[in-house]
N, C-alpha and C positions, 0 to 999 in steps of 0.2 A: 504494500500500500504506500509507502514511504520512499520507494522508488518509483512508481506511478507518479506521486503530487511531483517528485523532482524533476521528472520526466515533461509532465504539463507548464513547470513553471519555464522549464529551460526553452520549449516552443513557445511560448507566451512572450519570452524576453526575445528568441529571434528574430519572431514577428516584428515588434515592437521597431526591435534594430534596423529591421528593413525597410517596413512603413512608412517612418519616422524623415529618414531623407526623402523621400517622394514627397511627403508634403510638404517641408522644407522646401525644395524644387517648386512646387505648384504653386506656393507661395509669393517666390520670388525671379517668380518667371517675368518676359519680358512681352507685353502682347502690343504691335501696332496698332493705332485706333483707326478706325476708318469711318464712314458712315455719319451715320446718326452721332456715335460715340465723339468722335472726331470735332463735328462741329459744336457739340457741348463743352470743348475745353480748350477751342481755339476763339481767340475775343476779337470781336469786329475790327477792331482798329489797334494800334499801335503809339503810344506817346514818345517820342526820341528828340534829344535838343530842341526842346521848345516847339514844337508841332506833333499834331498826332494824325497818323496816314494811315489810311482802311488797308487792312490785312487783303489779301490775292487767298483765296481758299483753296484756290486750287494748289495754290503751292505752297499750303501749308502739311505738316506734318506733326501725330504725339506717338508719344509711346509710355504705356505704364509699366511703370515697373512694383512687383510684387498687386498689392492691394490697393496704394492708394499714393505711389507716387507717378509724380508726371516729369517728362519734358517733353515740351513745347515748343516749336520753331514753325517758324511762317514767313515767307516774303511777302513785302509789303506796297501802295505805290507810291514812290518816293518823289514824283514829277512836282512838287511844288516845293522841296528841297532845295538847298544851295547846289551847284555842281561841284563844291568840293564834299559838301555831306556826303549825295549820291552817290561818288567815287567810292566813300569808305564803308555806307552803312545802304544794307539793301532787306536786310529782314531783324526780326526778332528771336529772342533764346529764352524761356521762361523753363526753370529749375524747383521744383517746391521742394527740394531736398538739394545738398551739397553733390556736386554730378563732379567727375572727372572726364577732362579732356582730352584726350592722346595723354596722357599721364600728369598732365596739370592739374590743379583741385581751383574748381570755382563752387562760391559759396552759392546758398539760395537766395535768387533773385530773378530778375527779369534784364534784360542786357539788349542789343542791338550787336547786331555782327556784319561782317563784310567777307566774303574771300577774296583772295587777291588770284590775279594771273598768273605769279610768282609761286605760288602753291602755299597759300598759308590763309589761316583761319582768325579774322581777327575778331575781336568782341572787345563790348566798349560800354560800361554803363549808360544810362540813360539821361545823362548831361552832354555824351559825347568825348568822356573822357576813355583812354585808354585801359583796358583792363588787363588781357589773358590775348596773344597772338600765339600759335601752335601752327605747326606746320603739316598741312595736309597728306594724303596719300591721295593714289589713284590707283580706281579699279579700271582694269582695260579690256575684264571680261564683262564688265555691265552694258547687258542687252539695250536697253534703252533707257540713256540716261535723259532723266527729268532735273527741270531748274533745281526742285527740292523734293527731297524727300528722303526718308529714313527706311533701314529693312533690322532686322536683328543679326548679333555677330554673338559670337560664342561667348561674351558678357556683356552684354549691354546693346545699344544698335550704333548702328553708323548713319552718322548725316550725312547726305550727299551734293554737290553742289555742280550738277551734271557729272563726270566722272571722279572729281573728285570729295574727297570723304576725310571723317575725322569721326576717333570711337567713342562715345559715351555712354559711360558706366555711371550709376548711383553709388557711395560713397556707404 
């Protein structure tokens, strides 16, 4: 009898052990929004130095991660901009958790960003000030690259900015 109960508790704990990382995993999985979901947590417009310019939905992009965190990026239209703004800041970066960038840490907030030609990723609070520039990659196998959008990567997803990309992981 006393080898039976040890018998049951030792499957009980396997179980347990195994289970256990699957939801962990389900948890803190990464799912793209699209849809319906999508446009509930992209916000009409965009505030950036001293003007605020209606969000492009179609080129926007989120992704949750786990339960209940987000990032958020969208181009925006920037046509009533200065043309050195324009140059630099073409959408928005919204974080409601501390997200890493290609291995940079940016905290939670809301940001403006640019890519450059040069291959690099810049972002810039929302005065226009400089924050976090990284340097991008490129994918050359991406079938059809779009202005913006995001897909998932083995931690986190990647923005993309036609072929080029930068990884963000939550923190």
């Amino acid at each position: 009898m006393k080898n039976r109960h040890q018998r049951l508790l030792t499957c009980i704990m396997l179980a347990a052990l195994f289970v256990t990382p699957a939801l962990v995993l389900a948890q803190a999985g990464v799912v793209i929004l699209t849809g319906a979901q999508l446009t509930r947590v992209v916000p009409p417009g965009f505030y950036y130095s001293g003007q605020s310019a209606p969000t492009q939905l179609r080129n926007s992009a989120a992704a949750r991660f786990g339960k209940d965190r987000h990032v958020i990026a969208g181009l925006v239209d920037t046509s009533g901009y200065s043309a050195d703004v324009r140059a630099s800041y073409e959408g928005f970066l919204i974080a409601d958790a501390p997200v890493t960038i290609q291995g940079s840490d940016l905290g939670t907030g809301a940001y403006g960003f640019g890519f450059t030609d040069d291959g690099h990723l810049n972002i810039f609070d929302v005065g226009g000030h400089s924050v976090l520039t990284v340097t991008t990659e490129k994918d050359t196998h991406l079938r059809r690259p779009r202005p913006l959008m995001m897909q998932t990567s083995t931690n986190g997803v990647r923005l993309y900015s036609g072929r080029n990309f930068v990884n963000i992981s939550v923190k």
